[in-house]
N, C-alpha and C positions, 0 to 999 in steps of 0.2 A: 213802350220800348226803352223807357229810363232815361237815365242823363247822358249827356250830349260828348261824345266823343269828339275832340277839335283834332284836325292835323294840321297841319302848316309846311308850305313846301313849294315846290318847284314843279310843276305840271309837264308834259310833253307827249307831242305827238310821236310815236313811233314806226318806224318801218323794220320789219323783221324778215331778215333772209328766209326763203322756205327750201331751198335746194334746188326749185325749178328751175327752169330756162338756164341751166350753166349758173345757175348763182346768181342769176341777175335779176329773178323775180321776188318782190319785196310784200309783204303783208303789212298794208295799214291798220295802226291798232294803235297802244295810247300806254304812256308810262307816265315814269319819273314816282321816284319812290312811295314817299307819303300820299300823294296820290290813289295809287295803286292800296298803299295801307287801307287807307280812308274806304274805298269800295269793297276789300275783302270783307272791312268790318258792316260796311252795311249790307253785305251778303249772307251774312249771320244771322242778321237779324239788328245790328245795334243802329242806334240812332248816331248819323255822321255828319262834320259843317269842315269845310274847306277852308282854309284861309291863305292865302295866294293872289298871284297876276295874273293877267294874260294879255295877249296883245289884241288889239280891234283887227281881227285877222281869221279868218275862216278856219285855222286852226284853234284859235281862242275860241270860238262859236261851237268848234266841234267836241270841245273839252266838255265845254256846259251841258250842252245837249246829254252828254256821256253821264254829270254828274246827276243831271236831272234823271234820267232810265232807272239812274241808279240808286236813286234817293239820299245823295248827298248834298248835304243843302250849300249850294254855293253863291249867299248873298252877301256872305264877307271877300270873294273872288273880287278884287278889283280887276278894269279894264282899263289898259295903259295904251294912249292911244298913239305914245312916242315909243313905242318898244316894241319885238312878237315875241310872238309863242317860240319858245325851245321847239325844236326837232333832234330825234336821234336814230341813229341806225344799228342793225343789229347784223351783224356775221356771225357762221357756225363754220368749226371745224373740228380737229379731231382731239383739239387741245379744251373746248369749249367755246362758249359766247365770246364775241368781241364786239366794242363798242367803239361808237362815232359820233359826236356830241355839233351840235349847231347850236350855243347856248349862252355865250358872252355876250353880255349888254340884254339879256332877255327880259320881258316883264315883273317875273318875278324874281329877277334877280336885281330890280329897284324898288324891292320893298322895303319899307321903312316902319319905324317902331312907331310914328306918329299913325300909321295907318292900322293897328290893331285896333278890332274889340274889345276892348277892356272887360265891360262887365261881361261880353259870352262867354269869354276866357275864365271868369273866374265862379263861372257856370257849371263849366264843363264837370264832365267824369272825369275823362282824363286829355291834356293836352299831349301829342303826339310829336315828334321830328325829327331830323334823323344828323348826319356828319354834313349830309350834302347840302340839306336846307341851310345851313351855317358855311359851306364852304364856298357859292356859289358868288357871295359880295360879299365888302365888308358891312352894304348896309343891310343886308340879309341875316348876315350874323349877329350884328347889333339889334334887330329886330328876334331875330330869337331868342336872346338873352333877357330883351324887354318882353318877350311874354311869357317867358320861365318866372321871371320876377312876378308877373302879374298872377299866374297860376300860383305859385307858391305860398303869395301874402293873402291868397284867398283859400288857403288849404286845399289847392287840386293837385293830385298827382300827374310828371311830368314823368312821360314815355319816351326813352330814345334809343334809336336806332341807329346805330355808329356807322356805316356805310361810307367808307371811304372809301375815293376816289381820289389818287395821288395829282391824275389832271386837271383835278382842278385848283386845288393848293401845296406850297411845300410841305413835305415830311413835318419841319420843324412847327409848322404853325397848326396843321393839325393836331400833333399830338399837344400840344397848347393847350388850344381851343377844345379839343376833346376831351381832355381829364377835364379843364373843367365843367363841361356838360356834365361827363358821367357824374361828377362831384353833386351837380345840381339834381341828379337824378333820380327820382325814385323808382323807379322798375329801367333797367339798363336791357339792352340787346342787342350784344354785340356778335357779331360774325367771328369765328375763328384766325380767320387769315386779317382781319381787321385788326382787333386787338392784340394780337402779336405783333405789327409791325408797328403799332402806340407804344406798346409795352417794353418788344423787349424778347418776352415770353415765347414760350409753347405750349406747355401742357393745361389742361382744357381746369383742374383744378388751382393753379398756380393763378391763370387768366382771372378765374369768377376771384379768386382773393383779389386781386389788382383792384379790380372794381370795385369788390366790396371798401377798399383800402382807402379807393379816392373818396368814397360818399356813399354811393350808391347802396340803397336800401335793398333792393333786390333784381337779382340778374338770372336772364337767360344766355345761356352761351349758344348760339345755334352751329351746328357741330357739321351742319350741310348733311351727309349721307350719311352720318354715323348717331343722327337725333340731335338733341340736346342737355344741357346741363343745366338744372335750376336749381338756386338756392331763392329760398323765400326767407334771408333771413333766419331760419331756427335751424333751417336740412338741408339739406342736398341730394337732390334727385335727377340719375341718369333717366333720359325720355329716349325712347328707342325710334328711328325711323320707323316710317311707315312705307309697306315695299311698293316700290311703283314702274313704271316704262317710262323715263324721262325722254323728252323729245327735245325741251329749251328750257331752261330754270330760271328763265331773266328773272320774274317777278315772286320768286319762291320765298325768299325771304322777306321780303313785303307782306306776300299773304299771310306767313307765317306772325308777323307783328298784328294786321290790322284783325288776325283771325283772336289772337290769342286777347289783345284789349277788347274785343268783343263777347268772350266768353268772363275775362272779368267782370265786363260792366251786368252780365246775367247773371253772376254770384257764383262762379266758381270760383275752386281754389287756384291758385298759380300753378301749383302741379298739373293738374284737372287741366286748366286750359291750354298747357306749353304739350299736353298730349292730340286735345284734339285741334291745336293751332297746326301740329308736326301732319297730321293728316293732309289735313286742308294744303301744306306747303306742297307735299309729294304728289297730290293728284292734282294742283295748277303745272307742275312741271311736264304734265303730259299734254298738250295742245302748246302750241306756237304762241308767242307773245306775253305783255304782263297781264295782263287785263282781261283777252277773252277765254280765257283757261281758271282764273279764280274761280275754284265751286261755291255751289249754296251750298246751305245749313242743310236741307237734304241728302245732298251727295254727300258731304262730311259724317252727318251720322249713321247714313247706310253703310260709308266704308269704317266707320267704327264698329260698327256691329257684326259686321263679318272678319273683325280680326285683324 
C-alpha cells in the first residue's frame, strides 16, 4: 500500500438534517475535515494514521470503531479523559448546508506539540491539515506548525487544506496564520470562496499566483461545480467537474483532498489525480453526510470510465 499518509486534525460526531419529520430528523454519521480526508484516502486504497483527541466518551469510542472499519490506523489518537468529542449539526435549505459547531474546549482542540509522533511524522508520504486544525486553539495551532517543522526537516511533503471557518477565528488571524501555512506548503488546496476572502482576490488564476507567491510549491484550487485549477509547478491545468445529482456536499472537499493524496502516493501525476480526486468529490455529494457517501476506488473508476 506504500508510505504512510498522516492527517492531523479535529474529529467529530455528526448529525445531518434529512428533510424528514419537518426537519427535525437528524442522521448520525461522523465528520470534521481531515478526518474525513484521512478515510477518503483509505478508500483508495492508500495507507492512513490519525493523529488527534478524543474525549473518554462514546462519541470518542465511536470515532475509533469508524477509523478501525476503515483502516485508519488511530494509535496516535490520544484519549483525553478531561475533555469530549466535538459534536456538529448540519441544516439544509435552499441557500445550502448550514452548520452548528459544539466544539470549544474539545479533546482535540488540547493538542499539544509535545504530543506528536515525531519519527511517524517524518515517515510519512505526506503529512495532511487543513485552516481548521490550526484554528480550533492556539495550542492546536502551535502543534501544527510543530509538525510541519518535523515533516519538513525530514523531507516529507505537507498537504493543506485552507478550510476556513470565520467562527472559529478573526478575519485578521486567519489570514496570518494562513499565508503562513500555505508559505510552508508544498501541495496547497485551497477552496475558492476561502482564498478570496485571505487574499483579497477573485479570479481562480490570480488565486493559484497568490499561493504560488506565499511558498507554495503546488496548488489545486477547488472551483466546487465549475472543477478545478492545478498548477504543478511547470502548467496549469483546468480539471472539469464531474456531473452529479447533489443531495449534501458537506464532505466533498474533503473527499476531494484525502482522494487526490491518495492517488499521489500510487504514482500519479498531480493533474491525473486532481481528475480522479474531482470524480470521487461529485459522487460523495450524492448521499447525506461526510463520511457515508465517500466512494471506493471502485465506484471512482467505474465513474471514470464511463465518462
Amino acid at each position: 500500500m506504500g508510505a504512510e499518509i498522516l492527517a492531523l486534525g479535529e474529529p467529530m460526531v455528526e448529525f445531518n438534517q434529512t428533510g424528514a419529520g419537518e426537519g427535525r430528523l437528524y442522521l448520525q454519521g461522523f465528520g470534521g475535515d481531515t478526518s474525513n480526508a484521512a478515510i477518503a484516502a483509505a478508500r483508495q486504497g492508500a495507507r492512513v494514521g490519525y493523529l488527534s483527541a478524543v474525549g473518554d466518551d462514546r462519541y470518542g469510542r465511536m470515532l475509533r470503531e469508524l477509523w478501525r472499519r476503515e483502516g485508519v490506523d488511530d494509535a496516535d489518537v490520544r484519549t483525553d479523559a478531561e475533555a469530549f468529542t466535538a459534536v456538529y449539526f448540519v441544516e439544509h435549505d435552499a441557500q445550502g448546508h448550514h452548520f452548528s459547531f459544539l466544539r470549544r474546549g474539545s479533546a482535540a482542540s488540547r493538542m499539544r506539540p509535545q504530543d506528536l509522533p515525531q519519527e511517524r511524522i517524518a515517515r510519512a508520504a505526506f503529512l495532511h491539515l487543513s485552516g481548521i486544525s490550526a484554528a480550533i486553539s492556539e495550542s492546536a495551532c502551535d502543534t501544527c506548525f510543530a509538525a510541519i517543522a518535523t515533516a519538513r526537516a525530514a523531507g516529507v511533503p505537507v498537504s493543506f487544506d485552507t478550510n476556513l471557518r470565520l467562527k472559529l477565528w478573526p478575519i485578521d488571524r486567519a489570514r496570518a496564520v494562513m499565508r503562513e501555512l500555505i508559505a510552508q506548503s508544498d501541495l496547497c488546496l485551497p477552496s475558492l470562496d476561502d482564498i478570496s476572502a485571505i487574499s483579497g482576490l477573485q479570479e481562480p488564476d490570480a488565486l493559484v499566483d497568490y499561493c504560488r507567491g506565499l511558498g507554495a510549491r503546488q496548488v489545486v484550487l477547488k472551483l466546487g461545480a465549475d472543477g478545478a485549477l492545478v498548477d504543478d509547478g511547470r502548467r496549469r491545468v483546468r480539471i472539469d467537474s464531474h456531473p452529479c445529482k447533489p443531495v449534501d456536499a458537506t464532505g466533498a472537499g474533503d473527499t476531494f483532498g484525502g482522494s487526490l493524496l491518495a492517488r499521489l502516493v500510487a504514482g500519479d501525476t498531480l493533474q491525473d489525480a486532481a481528475r480522479y480526486a474531482a470524480v470521487a468529490a461529485a459522487l460523495s455529494t450524492q448521499g447525506f453526510g461526510a463520511v457515508d457517501p465517500i466512494p471506493r476506488a471502485e465506484q471512482v473508476r467505474a465513474a471514470l470510465t464511463r465518462g
